[in-house]
C-alpha positions in Angstrom: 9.3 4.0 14.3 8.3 0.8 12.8 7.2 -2.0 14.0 6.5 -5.4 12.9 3.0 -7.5 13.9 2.6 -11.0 14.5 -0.7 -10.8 15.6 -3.3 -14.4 15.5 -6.3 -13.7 13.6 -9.4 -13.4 16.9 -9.8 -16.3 18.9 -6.4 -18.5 17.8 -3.9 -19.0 20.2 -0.6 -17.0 18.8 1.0 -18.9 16.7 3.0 -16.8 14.0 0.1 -15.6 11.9 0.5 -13.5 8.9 0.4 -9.7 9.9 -1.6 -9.5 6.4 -4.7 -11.3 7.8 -4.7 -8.9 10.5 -5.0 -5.8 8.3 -8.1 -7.4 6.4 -10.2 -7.1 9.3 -10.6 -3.6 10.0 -12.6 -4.5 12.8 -9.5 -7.3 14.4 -6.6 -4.1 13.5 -9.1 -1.5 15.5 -8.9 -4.1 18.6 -5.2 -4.6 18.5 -4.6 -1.2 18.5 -6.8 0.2 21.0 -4.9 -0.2 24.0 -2.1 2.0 22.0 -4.8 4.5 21.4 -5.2 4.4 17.9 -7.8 4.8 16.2 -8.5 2.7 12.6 -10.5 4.9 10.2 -11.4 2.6 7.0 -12.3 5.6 4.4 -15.4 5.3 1.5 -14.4 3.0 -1.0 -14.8 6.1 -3.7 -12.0 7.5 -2.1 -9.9 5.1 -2.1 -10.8 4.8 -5.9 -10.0 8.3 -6.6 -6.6 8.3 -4.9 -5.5 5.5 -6.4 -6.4 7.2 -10.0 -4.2 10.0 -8.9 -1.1 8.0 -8.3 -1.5 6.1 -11.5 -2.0 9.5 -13.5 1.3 10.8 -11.8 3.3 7.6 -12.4 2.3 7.8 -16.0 3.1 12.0 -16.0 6.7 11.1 -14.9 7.2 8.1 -17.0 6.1 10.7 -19.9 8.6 12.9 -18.6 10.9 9.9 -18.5 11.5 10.9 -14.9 11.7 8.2 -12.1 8.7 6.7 -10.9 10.0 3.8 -9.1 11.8 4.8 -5.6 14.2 2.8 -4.1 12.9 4.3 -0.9 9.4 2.9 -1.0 10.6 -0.5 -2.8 13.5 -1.2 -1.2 15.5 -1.8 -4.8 18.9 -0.7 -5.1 18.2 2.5 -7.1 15.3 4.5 -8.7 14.0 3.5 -11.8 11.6 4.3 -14.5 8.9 1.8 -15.1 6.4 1.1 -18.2 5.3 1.5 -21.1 4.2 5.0 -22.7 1.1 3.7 -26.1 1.1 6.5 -28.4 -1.2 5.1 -31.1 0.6 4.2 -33.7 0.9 0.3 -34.9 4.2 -1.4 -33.8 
């Protein structure tokens, strides 16, 4: 289930702060979750790097493939789409 935050950044009485400034602070988003027994692991930067580089290389494989790569799942739009632009090498 989800569940929406609207969590004060440390040490301001609640007042409606952006959830956002919350999930900056690693440290803040491990404290707010303890008590619900989570745990926040905050992974090397080079894999973050290198994941990111694999969804861009399959975006780009199924806009090649003029297949979707825009879900209306993840995005909330009103259907899939296909999105960008495909440079071959050859002057315009």
């Amino acid at each position: 289930m989800l569940r929406t935050l609207d969590l004060p950044p440390a040490g301001q009485p609640r007042s409606g702060a952006s959830v956002a400034a919350v999930l900056t602070d690693p440290g803040r988003l491990q404290e707010l979750l303890a008590p619900l027994g989570v745990e926040v692991v905050v992974p090397e930067r080079q894999l973050v790097d290198y994941k990111e580089a694999l969804v861009m290389a399959l975006i780009g494989v199924l806009r090649w493939r003029e297949e979707n790569n825009i879900f209306a799942s993840v995005t909330g739009a009103s259907r899939d789409s296909i999105n960008g632009a495909v440079w071959i090498g050859q002057e315009a």
